[in-house]
C-alpha positions as CSV (number, residue, x, y, z in Angstrom):
1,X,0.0,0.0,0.0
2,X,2.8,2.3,1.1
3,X,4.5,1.6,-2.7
4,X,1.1,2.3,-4.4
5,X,0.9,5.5,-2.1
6,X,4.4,6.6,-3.1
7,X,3.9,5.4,-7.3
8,X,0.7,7.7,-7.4
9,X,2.2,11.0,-5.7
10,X,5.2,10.2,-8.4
11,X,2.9,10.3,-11.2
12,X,0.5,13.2,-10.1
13,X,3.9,15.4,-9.6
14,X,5.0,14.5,-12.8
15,X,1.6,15.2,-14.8
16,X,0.9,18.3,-12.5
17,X,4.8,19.3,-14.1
18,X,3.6,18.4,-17.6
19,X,0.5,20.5,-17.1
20,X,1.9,23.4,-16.0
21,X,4.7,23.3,-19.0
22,X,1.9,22.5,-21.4
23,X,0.4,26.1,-20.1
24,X,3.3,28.1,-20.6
25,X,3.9,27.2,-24.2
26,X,3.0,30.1,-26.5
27,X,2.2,29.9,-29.8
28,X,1.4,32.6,-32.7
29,X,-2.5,32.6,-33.5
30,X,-3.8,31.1,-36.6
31,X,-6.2,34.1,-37.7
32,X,-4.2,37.1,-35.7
33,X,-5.7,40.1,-34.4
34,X,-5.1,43.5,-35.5
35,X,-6.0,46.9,-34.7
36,X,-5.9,49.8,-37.4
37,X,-6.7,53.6,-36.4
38,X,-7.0,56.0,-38.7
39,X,-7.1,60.2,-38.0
40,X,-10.2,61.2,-39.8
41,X,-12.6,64.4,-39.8
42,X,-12.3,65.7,-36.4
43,X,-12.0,62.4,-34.6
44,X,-10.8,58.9,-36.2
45,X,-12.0,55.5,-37.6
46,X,-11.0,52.1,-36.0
47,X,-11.0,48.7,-37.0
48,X,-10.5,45.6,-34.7
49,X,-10.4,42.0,-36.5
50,X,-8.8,38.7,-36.7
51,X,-6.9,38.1,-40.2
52,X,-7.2,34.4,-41.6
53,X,-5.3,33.3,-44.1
54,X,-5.9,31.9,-47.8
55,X,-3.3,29.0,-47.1
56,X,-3.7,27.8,-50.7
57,X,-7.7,27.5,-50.3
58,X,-10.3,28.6,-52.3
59,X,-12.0,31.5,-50.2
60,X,-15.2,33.0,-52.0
61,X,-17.9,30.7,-53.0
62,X,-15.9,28.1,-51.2
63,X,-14.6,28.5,-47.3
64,X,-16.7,32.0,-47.3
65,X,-20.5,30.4,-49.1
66,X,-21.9,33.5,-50.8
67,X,-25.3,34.3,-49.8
68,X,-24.4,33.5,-46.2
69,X,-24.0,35.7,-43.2
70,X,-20.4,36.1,-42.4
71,X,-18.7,37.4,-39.4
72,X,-16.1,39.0,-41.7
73,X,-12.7,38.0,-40.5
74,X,-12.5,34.7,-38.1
75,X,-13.2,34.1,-34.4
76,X,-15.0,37.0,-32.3
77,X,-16.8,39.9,-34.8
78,X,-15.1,42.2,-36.3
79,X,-15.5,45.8,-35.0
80,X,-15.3,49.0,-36.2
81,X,-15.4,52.1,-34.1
82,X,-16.5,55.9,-35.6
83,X,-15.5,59.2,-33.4
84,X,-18.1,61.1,-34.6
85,X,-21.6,61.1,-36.8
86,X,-20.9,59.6,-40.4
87,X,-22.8,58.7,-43.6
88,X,-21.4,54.8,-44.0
89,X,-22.7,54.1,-47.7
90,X,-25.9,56.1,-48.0
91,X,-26.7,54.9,-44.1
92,X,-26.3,57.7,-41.5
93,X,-24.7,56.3,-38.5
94,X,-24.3,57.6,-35.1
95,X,-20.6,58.1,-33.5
96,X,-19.7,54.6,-31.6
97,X,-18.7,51.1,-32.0
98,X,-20.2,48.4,-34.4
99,X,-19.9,44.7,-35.4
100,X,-19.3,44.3,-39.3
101,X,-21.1,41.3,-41.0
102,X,-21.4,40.9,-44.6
103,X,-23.0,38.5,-46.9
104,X,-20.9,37.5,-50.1
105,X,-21.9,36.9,-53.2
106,X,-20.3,36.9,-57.0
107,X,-21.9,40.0,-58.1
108,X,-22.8,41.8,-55.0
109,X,-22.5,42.0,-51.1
110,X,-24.4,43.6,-48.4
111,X,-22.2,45.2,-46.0
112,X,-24.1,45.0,-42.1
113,X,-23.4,47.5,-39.0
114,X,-24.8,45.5,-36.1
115,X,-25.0,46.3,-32.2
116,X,-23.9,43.0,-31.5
117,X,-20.5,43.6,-30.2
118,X,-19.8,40.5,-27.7
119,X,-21.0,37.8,-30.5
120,X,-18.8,35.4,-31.2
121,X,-18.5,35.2,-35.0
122,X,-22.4,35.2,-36.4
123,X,-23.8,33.6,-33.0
124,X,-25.9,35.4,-31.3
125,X,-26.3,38.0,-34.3
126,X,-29.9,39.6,-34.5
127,X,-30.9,41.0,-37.1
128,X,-33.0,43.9,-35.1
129,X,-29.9,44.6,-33.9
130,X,-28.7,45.9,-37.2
131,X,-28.0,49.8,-37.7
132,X,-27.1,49.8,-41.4
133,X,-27.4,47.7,-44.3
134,X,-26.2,48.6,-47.6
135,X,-25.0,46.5,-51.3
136,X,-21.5,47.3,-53.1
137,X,-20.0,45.7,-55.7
138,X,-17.2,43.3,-55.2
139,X,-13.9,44.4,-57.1
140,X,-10.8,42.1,-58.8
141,X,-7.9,43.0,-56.6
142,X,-4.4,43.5,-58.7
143,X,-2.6,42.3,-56.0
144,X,-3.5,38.4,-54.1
145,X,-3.9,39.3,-50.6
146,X,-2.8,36.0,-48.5
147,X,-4.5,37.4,-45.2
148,X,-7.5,39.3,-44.7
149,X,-7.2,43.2,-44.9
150,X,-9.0,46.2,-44.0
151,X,-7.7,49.1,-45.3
152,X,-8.9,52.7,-45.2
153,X,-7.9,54.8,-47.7
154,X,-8.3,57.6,-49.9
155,X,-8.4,59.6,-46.6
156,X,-10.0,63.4,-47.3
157,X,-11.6,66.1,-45.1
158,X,-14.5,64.9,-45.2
159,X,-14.4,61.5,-47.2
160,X,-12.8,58.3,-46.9
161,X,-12.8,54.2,-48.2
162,X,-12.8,51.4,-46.4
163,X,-11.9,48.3,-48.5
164,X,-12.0,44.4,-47.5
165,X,-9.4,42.6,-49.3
166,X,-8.4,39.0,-49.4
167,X,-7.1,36.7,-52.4
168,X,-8.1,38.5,-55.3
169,X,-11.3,40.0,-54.2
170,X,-11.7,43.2,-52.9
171,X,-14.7,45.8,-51.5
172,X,-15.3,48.7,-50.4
173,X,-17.6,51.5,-49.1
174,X,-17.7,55.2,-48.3
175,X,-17.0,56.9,-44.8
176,X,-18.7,60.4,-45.1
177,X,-18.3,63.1,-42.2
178,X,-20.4,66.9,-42.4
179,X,-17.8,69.0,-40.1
180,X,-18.6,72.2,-42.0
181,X,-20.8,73.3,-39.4
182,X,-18.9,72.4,-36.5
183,X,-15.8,74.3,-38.1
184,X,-17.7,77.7,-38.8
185,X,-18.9,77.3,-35.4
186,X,-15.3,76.9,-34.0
187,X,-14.3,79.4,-35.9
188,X,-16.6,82.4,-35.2
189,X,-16.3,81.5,-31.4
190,X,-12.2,81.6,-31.6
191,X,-12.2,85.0,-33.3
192,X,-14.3,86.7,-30.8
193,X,-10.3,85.9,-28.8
194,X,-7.4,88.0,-28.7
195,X,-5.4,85.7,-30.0
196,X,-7.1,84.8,-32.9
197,X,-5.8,81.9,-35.8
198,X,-5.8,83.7,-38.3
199,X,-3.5,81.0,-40.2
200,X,-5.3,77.8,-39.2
201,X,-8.1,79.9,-40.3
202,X,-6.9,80.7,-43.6
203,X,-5.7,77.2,-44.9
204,X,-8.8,75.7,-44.0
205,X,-10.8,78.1,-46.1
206,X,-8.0,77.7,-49.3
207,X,-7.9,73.6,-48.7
208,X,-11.6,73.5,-48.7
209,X,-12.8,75.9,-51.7
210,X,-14.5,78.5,-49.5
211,X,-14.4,82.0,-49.3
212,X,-11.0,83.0,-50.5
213,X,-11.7,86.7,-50.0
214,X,-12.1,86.0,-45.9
215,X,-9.0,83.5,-46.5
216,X,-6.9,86.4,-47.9
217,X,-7.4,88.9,-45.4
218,X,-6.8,86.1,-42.7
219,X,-3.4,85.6,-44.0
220,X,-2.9,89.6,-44.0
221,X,-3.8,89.4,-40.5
222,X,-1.2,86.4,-39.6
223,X,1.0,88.0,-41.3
224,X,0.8,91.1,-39.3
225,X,1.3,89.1,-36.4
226,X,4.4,87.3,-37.8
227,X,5.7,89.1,-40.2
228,X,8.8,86.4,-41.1
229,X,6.3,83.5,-41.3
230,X,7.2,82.6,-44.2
231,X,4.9,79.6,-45.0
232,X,2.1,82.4,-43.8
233,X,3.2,84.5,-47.1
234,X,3.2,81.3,-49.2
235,X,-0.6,80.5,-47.9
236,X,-0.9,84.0,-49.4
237,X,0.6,83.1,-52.8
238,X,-1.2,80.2,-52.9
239,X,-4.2,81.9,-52.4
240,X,-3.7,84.3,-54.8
241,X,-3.3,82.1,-57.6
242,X,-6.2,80.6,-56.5
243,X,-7.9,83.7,-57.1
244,X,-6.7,84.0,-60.7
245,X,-4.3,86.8,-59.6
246,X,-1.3,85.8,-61.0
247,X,0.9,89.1,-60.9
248,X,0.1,89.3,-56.8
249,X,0.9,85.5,-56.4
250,X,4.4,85.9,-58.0
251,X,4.9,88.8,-55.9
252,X,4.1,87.1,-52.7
253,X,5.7,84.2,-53.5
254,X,9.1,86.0,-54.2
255,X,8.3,87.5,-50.9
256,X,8.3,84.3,-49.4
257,X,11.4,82.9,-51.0
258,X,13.4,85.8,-49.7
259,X,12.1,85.1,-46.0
260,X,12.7,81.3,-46.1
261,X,16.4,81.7,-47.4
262,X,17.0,84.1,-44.5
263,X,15.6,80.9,-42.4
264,X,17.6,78.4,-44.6
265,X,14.5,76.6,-45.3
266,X,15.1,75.2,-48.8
267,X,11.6,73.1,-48.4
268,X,9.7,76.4,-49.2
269,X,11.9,78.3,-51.1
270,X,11.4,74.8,-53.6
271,X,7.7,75.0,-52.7
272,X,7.1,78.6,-54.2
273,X,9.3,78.3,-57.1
274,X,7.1,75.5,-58.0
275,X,4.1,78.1,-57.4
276,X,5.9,80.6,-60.0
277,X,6.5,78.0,-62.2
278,X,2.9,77.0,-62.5
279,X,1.3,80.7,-62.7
């Protein structure tokens, strides 16, 4: 008995050794997570999801069935995450955080924004539960993508794309943001100040096609303010030519040459003879 005692304490060390071994082994995950952030309006976009790879398999129509609900990536839902009110598609969508489905076919899928954030994969997904449903085409990639991909691109103002890529299939849809109101409004308020930004001002007026007259006498304004600014004076030139006032943009632009050689800044001093060159 006292040998059987002793043989079984032997064994239970040994497997209790084995066990915790076992646990400490680490090994890289077959569909990896990632997490990709993107600045993008006044706030940003972000996209949490597993990538699974191709691994010589046949992915649409075969491992992914058209026509079926997908959970668009592998294991838990993918989620994507918006800082502020969009347009996704033609769907307006409050600021916050979403699961993504889709259902893939050959000629079309339907791209879904559902609350179901703690599903795992399509179970427990509900369709009341969905916040935006939309069709895109499907696209042939140039490029075979071994993993799954999001990617946001094409990153504007007030517009960007999100695409889903993997093999040789890709998608995508529109992110749409309306700041315009929001920046007036921050604006208006900031010039009521003393110290006023006049510049900020200014190039968001020029990069945004709006009232160039209020943009020019913005930059007259920084300018006063810092009179050897001289990417202020090239805002200016720019401006100018903008304006169809060629003779005043050159002007300003030699201006602005002269200021950034007596900084040594050869960035600008390129950047407006570029400007001359193209009047």
């Amino acid at each position: 008995m006292k040998n059987l005692f002793i043989c079984c304490m032997i064994a239970l060390t040994c497997f209790s050794g084995f066990s915790a071994m076992a646990q400490a082994i680490k090994t890289p995950a077959a569909s990896p997570m990632q997490t990709i952030r993107q600045d993008f309006a006044l706030s940003s976009i972000e996209i949490n999801y597993s990538r699974p790879a191709k691994k010589g398999r046949v992915i649409f129509g075969d491992l992914v069935p058209y026509g079926k609900l997908w959970r668009t990536g592998a294991n838990a839902v993918s989620k994507i995450k918006f800082g502020e009110d969009v347009t996704v598609g033609s769907v307006a969508v409050k600021a916050g955080e979403y699961a993504i489905y889709t259902i893939p076919n050959k000629d079309s899928w339907e791209i879904i924004l559902n609350k179901g954030l703690t599903n795992w994969g399509v179970d427990g997904y509900k369709e009341s539960d969905d916040v935006a449903r939309f069709k895109v085409k499907p696209e042939t990639s140039a490029i075979a993508y071994e993993s799954f991909t999001f990617l946001i691109d094409g990153v504007l103002s007030e517009d960007s794309k999100i695409s889903m890529a993997w093999d040789k299939t890709m998608v995508s849809f529109s992110v749409k943001a309306n700041i315009q109101e929001k920046i007036y409004s921050q604006i208006e308020e900031v010039m009521t100040k003393d110290k006023r930004p006049y510049f900020q001002s200014a190039s968001y007026y020029y990069e945004n096609d709006k009232d160039l007259k209020q943009a020019l006498a913005w930059t007259d304004k920084a300018i006063e303010q810092s009179p050897d600014a001289f990417w202020v004076v090239h805002l200016k030139a720019k401006i100018q030519a903008k304006m169809g006032d060629k003779k005043a943009a050159k002007a300003t632009a030699e201006q602005s040459i002269k200021l950034a050689q007596k900084a040594e800044n050869q960035d600008y001093v390129a950047l407006n003879l570029k400007l001359i060159d193209s009047l």
